[in-house]
N, C-alpha and C positions, 0 to 999 in steps of 0.2 A: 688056434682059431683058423678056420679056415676063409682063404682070401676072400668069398663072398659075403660071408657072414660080416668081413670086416668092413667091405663097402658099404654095406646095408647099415653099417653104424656108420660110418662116415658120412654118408648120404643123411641121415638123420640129425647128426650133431652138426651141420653145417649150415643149419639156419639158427643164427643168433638167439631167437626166441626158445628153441626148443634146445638148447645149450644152456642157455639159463636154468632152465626148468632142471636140466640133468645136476647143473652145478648147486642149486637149491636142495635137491633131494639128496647129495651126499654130507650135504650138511647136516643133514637131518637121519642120516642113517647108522645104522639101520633100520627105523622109525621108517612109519610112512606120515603123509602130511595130505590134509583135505585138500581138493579142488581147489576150494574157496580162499584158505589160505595163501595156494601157491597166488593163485590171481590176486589177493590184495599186497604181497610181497612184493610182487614181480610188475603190478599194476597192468594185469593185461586183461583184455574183456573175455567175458569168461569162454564164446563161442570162442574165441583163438585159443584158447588154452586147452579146450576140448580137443583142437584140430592136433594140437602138438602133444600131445595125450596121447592121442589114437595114435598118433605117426613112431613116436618113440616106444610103444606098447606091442607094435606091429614089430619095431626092430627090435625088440628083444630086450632093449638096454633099460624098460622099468617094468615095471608091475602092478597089479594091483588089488584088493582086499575089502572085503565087507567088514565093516563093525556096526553090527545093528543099521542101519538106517546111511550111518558113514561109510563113503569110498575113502579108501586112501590109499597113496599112490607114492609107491618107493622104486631105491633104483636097485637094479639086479648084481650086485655087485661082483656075483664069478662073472658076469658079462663082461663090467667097464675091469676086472682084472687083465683079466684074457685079449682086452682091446688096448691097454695099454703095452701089456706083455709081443700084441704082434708088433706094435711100431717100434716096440725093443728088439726085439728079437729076430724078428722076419723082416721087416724092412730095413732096420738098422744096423741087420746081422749081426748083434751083440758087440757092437762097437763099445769099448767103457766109456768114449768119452759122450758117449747119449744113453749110458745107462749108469746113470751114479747109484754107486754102492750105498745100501741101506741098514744102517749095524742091524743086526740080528737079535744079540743081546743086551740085556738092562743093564748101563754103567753101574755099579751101586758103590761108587769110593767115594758117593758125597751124599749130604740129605735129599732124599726128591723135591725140587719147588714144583709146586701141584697150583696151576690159574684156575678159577671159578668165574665164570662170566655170568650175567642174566642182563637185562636191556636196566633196570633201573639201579642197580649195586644198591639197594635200600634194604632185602629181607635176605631172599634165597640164598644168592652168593654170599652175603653177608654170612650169613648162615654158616655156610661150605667151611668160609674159613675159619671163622671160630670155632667150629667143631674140630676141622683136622690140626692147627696149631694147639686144643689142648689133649691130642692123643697120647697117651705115653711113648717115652722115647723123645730120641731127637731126629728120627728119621724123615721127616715131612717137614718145609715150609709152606705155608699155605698164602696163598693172598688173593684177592676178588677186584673185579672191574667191571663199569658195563658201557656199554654200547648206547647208552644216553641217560648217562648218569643221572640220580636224582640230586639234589642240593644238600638234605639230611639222611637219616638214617629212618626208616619206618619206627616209629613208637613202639607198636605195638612187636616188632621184632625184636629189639631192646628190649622190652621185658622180659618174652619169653626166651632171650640171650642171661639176662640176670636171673631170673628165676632156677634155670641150669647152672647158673652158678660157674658163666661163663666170662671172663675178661670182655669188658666190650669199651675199657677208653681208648685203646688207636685202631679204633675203627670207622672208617671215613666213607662216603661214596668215592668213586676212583674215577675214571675215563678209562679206556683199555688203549690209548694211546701210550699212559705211564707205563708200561710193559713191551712196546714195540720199537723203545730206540735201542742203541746199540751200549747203554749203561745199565740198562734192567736186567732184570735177574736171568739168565739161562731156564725157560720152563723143561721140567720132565714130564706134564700132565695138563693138559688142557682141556675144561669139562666147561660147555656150555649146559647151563640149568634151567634155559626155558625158552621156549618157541623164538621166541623173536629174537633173542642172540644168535639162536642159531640159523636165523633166515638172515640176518646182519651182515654187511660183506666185510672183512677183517684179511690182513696179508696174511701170506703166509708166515706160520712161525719159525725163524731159524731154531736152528738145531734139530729138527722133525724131532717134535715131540708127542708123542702118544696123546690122541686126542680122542672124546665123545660125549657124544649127546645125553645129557641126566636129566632131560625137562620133567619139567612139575608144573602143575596149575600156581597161578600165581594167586597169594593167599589176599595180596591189598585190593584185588576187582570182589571180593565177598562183600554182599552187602547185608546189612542188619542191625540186630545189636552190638555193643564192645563185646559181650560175651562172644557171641559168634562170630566176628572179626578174630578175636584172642583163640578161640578153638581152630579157624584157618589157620593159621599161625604156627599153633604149636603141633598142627597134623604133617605142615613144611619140613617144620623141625627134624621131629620124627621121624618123617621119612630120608630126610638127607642124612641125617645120624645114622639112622640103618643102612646104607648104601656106604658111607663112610666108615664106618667101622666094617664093613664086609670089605673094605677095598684094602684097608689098613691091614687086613689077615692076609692077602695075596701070598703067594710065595713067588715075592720079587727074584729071589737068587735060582729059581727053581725053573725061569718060564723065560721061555724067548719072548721076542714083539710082538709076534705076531699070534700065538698064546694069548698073550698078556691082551692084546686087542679084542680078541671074541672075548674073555675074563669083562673088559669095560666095559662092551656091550650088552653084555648079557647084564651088568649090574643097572643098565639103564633101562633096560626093558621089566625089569621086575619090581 
């Protein structure tokens, strides 16, 4: 990168407001995320959010996309590579001790524990997990949390968990606190499944563990019949089942990180 270019992001990501916005949008990527959204996330009025928009779109460091009628607005990620790589690099002159080494490949001398977030732990996650603990094999532990739990389990989830013909008695809603002390499990996989976990601020995970965005429409805001509550439901299902069983074929032993990372991505965008 060259030194100007790096200013021109420095200068950009130095006002708090529009650092937010950056650290939102890589939550959410490689996805991009509406205007609207970011401003009821971030709670800023939308004229500012426009300004920091324009201001970080100028530097380079996001982008943006029509979908019919929608903007949406992601972040450039060779950009924020290349801007981390000069403070490694060029400013830091490849010091190791301000560039921790990042393993390259996938441990695999143990089963993967794979986390599943969504803001309620009531359906989707729920979901996640019972689909990949009854995969064949014992290569996957699965388990799910959210980011403001609900009290029970969605009903209508439960069924179409039973109906699959799936285990659903130790399945609880969680807090995604249960997974952040220092006695929880080691994650290999962390997959947020729907907008607002992954607008949700969360530590970082020890052990860098391979992480992405898998959102879905959330099937409990349907409104209508049970029937048509029950058809949201099992379209969730479905679709997480096929994204889980596409992930389950990987060729774990075959694929670096960073492989493996564009592999996640690409199962979240499809």
């Amino acid at each position: 990168m060259e030194h100007e270019a790096a200013v021109r992001h420095f200068a950009a990501l130095g006002h708090p407001g529009r650092l937010a916005v950056v650290r939102l949008l890589l939550r959410h990527a490689p996805r991009g995320v509406r205007p609207t959204e970011i401003a009821a996330t971030l709670g800023m009025r939308p004229n500012t959010l426009s300004h920091h928009l324009a201001e970080l779109e100028v530097a380079g460091l996001i982008g943006s996309t029509r979908e019919g009628r929608s903007l949406f607005y992601s972040v450039r990620l060779p950009e924020v590579a290349a801007l981390i790589a000069y403070l490694g690099q060029d400013c830091g002159r490849g010091r190791p001790d301000l560039m921790p080494t990042h393993p390259t490949e996938i441990a695999m001398d143990h089963p993967f524990n794979v986390l599943f977030i969504c803001s309620g732990n009531s359906a989707r996650s729920i979901f996640a997990e019972a689909i990949l603990n009854a995969a064949p094999g014992q290569r996957f532990r699965a388990f799910s949390a959210g980011t403001r739990p609900n009290s029970r389990l969605n009903p209508f989830a439960l069924e179409v968990l039973d109906r699959n013909g799936l285990d659903t008695s130790g399945l609880r809603s969680k807090h995604v606190a249960e997974f952040e002390g220092p006695d929880a499990p080691k994650m290999d996989f962390v997959f947020t499944v729907c907008a607002q976990a992954a607008s949700d601020e969360c530590a970082p995970w020890p052990g860098q563990p391979l992480t992405a965005h898998w959102g879905m429409p959330d099937p409990a805001k349907v409104e209508g019949t049970d029937a048509e509550k029950g058809l949201a439901f099992a379209k969730a299902f479905g679709e997480l089942h096929r994204r889980i069983s596409a992930f389950t074929q990987l060729p774990f032993d075959q694929l670096e990180r960073l492989a493996l990372q564009q592999h996640l991505d690409r199962l979240g965008e499809a």
